[in-house]
C-alpha positions in Angstrom: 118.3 130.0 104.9 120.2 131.0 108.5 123.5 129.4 109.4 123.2 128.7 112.9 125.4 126.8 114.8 124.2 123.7 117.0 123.9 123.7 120.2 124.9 120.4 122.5 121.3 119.8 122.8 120.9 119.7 118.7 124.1 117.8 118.2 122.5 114.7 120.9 119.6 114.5 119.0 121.0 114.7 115.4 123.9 112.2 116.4 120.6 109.9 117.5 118.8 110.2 114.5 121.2 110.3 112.2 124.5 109.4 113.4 125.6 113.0 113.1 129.4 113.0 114.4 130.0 117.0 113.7 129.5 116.7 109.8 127.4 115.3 107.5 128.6 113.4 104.2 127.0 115.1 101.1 124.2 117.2 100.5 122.0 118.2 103.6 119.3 120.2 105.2 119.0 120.6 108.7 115.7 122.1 110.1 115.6 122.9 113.6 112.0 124.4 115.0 110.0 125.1 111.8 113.0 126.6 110.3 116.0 125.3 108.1 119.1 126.3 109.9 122.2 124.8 107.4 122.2 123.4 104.1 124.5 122.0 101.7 124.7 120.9 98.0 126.6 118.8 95.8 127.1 119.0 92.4 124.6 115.9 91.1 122.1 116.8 94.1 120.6 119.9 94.8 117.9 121.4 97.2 115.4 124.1 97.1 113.3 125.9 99.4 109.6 125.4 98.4 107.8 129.0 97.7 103.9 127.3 98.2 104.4 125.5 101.5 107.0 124.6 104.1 109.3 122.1 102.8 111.8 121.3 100.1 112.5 119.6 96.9 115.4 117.6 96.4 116.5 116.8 93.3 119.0 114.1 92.1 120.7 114.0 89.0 120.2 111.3 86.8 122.9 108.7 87.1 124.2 109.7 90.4 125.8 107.1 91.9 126.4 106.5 95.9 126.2 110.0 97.1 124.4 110.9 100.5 121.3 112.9 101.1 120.8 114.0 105.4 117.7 115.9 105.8 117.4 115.9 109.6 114.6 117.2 111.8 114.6 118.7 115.2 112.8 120.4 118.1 113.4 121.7 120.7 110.8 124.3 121.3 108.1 124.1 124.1 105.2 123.3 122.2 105.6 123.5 118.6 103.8 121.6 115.7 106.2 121.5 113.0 104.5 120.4 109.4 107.3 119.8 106.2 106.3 118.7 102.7 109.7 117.3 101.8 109.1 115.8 97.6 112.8 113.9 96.3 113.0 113.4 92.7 115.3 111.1 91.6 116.6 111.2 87.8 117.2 108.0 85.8 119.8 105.2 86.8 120.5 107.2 90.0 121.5 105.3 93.3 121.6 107.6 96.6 121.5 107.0 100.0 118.7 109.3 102.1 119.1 110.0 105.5 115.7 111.2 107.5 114.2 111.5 110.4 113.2 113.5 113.7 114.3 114.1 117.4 111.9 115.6 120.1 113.7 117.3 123.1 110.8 118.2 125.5 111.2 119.7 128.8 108.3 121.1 129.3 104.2 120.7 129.8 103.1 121.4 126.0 103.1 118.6 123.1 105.8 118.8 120.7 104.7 117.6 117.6 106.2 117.0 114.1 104.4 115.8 110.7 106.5 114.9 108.2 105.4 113.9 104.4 107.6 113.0 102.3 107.1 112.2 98.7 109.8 110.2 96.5 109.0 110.0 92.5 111.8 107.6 91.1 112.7 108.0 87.7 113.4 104.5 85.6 116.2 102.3 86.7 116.7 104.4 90.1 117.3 103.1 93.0 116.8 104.6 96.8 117.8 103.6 100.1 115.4 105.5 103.0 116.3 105.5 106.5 114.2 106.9 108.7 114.8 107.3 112.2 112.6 108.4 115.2 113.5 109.7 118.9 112.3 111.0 122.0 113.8 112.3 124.8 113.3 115.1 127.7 112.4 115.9 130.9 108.8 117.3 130.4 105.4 115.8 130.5 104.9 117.3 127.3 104.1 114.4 124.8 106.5 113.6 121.8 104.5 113.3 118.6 105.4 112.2 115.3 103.0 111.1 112.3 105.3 110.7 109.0 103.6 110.6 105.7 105.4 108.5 102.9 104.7 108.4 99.4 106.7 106.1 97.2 106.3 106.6 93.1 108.1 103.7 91.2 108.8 103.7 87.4 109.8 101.3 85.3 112.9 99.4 87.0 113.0 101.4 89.5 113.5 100.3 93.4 113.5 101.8 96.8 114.2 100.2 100.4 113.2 101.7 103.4 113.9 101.1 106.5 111.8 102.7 109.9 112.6 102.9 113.4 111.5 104.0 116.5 113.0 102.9 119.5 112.8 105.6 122.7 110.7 108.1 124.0 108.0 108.3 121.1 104.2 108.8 123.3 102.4 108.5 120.0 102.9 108.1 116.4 100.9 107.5 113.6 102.8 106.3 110.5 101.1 106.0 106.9 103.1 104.5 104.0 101.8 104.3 100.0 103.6 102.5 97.5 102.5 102.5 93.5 104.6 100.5 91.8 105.0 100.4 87.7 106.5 97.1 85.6 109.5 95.4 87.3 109.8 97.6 90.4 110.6 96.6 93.3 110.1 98.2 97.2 111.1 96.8 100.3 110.0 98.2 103.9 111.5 97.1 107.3 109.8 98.9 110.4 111.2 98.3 113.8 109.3 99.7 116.9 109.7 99.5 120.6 106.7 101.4 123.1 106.7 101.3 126.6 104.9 103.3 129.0 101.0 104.6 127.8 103.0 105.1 124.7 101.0 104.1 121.5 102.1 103.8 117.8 100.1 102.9 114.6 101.5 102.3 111.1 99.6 101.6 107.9 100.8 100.4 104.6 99.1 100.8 102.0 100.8 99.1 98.6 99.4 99.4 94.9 101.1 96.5 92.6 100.2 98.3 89.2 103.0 96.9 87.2 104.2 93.2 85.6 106.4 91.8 88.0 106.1 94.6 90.6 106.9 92.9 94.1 106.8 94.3 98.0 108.3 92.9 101.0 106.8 94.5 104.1 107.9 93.6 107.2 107.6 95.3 110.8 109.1 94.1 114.1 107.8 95.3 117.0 107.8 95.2 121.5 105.2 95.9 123.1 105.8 96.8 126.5 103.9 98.2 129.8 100.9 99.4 129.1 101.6 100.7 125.3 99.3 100.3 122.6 100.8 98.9 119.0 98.2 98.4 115.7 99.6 97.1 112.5 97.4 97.4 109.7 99.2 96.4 105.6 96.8 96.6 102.7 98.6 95.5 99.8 96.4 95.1 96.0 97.9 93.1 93.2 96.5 94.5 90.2 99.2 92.8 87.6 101.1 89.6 87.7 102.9 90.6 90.7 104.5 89.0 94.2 104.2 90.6 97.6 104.9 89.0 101.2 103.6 90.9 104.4 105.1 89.9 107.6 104.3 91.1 111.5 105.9 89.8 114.3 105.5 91.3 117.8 106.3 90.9 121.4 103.9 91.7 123.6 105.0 92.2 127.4 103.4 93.4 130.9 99.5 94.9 130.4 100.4 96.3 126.5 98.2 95.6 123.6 98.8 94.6 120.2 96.5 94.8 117.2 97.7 93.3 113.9 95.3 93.6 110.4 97.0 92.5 107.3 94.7 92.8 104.0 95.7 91.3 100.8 93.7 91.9 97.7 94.4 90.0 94.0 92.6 91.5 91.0 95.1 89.5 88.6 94.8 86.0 88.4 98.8 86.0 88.8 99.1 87.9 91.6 101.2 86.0 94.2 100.3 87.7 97.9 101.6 86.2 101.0 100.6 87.8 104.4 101.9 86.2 108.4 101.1 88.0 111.2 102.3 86.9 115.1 102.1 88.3 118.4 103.3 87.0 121.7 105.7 87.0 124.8 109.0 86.1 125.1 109.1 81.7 125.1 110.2 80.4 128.3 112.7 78.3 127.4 114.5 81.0 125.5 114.8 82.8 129.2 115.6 79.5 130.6 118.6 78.8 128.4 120.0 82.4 128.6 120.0 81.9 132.3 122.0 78.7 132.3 124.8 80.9 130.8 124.4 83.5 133.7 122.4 86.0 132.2 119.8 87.3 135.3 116.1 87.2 134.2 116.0 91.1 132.7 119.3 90.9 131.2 118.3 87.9 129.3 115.2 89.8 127.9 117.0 92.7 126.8 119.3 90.4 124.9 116.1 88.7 123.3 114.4 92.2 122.4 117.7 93.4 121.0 118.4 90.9 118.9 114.9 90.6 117.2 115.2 94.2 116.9 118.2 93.9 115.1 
């Protein structure tokens, strides 16, 4: 592990990401390039280089309460691909707060391309919140690719939230998210998306309901804009007396496409699956009544998008 310092460059994308403000709260790993460049541990969370495969293993004590986990992802290199295996164990009647994601800086002609898969194995009673944030930015014509992997383990009383975003200067993403829940687990997604541009983004959720009263709530928000390319696709299998809701709403704008496949399976006769799915522009009358109130045409969308991004 080096100890590099940051440059302005790395700061801007980590602040974006991660709302990096010179320091990080708790444990952390930062990888910049392929590499990890700082590192920190507490005393109830620690982290370990993995000897197999790039990555880490982070590994929470049990009964760790409110403590913060960064693990932050950057590049800046013409033309890498960057793959981490990144596996979080977390021990019995913990509650933390992880802090993920990745920002492209791309100046120049080559792709810059990060794969992320991340595995989470929650011990019983513990409980996670997962932010994950995606960002794009750079001069180059060089696309910015990200495909995260996540892979969520329940046990017995255990829950995990997780909440996905990408918002700016993302060409193409491909996002694939597993859930296999035991008895009384519980795990809640929120993905937020915005592509303009030829940009295109695809997410799939894929969500096994293994346990008595296991439940899901999946939910993605999205803009479609220009002439991007969106597809939604949930899969969620109630295989116990179970409840699950699947939600997609999108807005679609200019020449961009949206696809939405929801797919709800019972094998249980008390499986209770609910699945909603709608796509389409902005309503007139919401424009119109932001106008009365002075708002121009553009800056009433914006105010529209941002609050149903929100």
């Amino acid at each position: 592990m080096e100890d590099n310092r940051l440059e302005t460059v790395d700061e801007e994308l980590l602040n974006e990401i991660s709302d990096y403000n010179g320091e990080f709260k708790g444990a952390y790993n930062i990888r910049k390039n392929g590499k990890g460049i700082q590192r920190q541990v507490t005393e109830n969370i620690n982290i370990v280089t993995k000897t197999d495969k790039p990555g880490i293993d982070i590994i929470v004590k049990p009964n760790t309460k409110f403590e913060f986990v960064h693990i932050p992802v950057i590049l800046t290199e013409n033309g890498l691909k960057d793959v981490v295996y990144n596996d979080f164990f977390i021990g019995k009647d913990a509650n933390v707060i992880i802090i993920a994601g990745c920002g492209i800086h791309n100046d120049h002609h080559k792709n810059s391309q990060h794969d992320g898969i991340h595995r989470f194995f929650l011990e019983e009673g513990a409980k996670v919140k997962y932010i994950e944030k995606h960002y794009g930015e750079g001069s180059g014509d060089g696309k910015r690719i990200l495909n995260p992997v996540t892979e969520v383990y329940l046990k017995s009383g255990s829950s995990m939230e997780m909440e996905a975003v990408q918002i700016k200067g993302v060409d193409s993403a491909i996002r694939e998210t597993k859930g296999v829940l035991e008895d009384n687990t519980n795990f809640v997604v929120t993905e937020k998306i915005m592509t303009h541009g030829k940009q295109s983004a695809q997410t799939c959720f894929d969500v096994q309901l293994n346990g008595e009263n296991a439940s899901t709530h999946v939910t993605s928000r999205s803009v479609a804009t220009e002439d991007s390319y969106q597809h939604f696709t949930s899969k969620i299998y109630g295989n116990s007396k179970c409840f699950a809701h699947s939600e997609c709403d999108a807005i679609i704008k200019d020449n961009a496409k949206v696809k939405a496949t929801p797919e709800i399976t019972a094998n249980n006769v008390d499986a209770n699956l609910i699945h909603e799915a709608a796509i389409g522009k902005i309503a007139g009358e919401q424009l119109t009544k932001l106008m009365t109130l002075g708002l121009s045409e553009k800056e009433a969308e914006e105010q529209i998008i941002t609050g149903f991004l929100r």
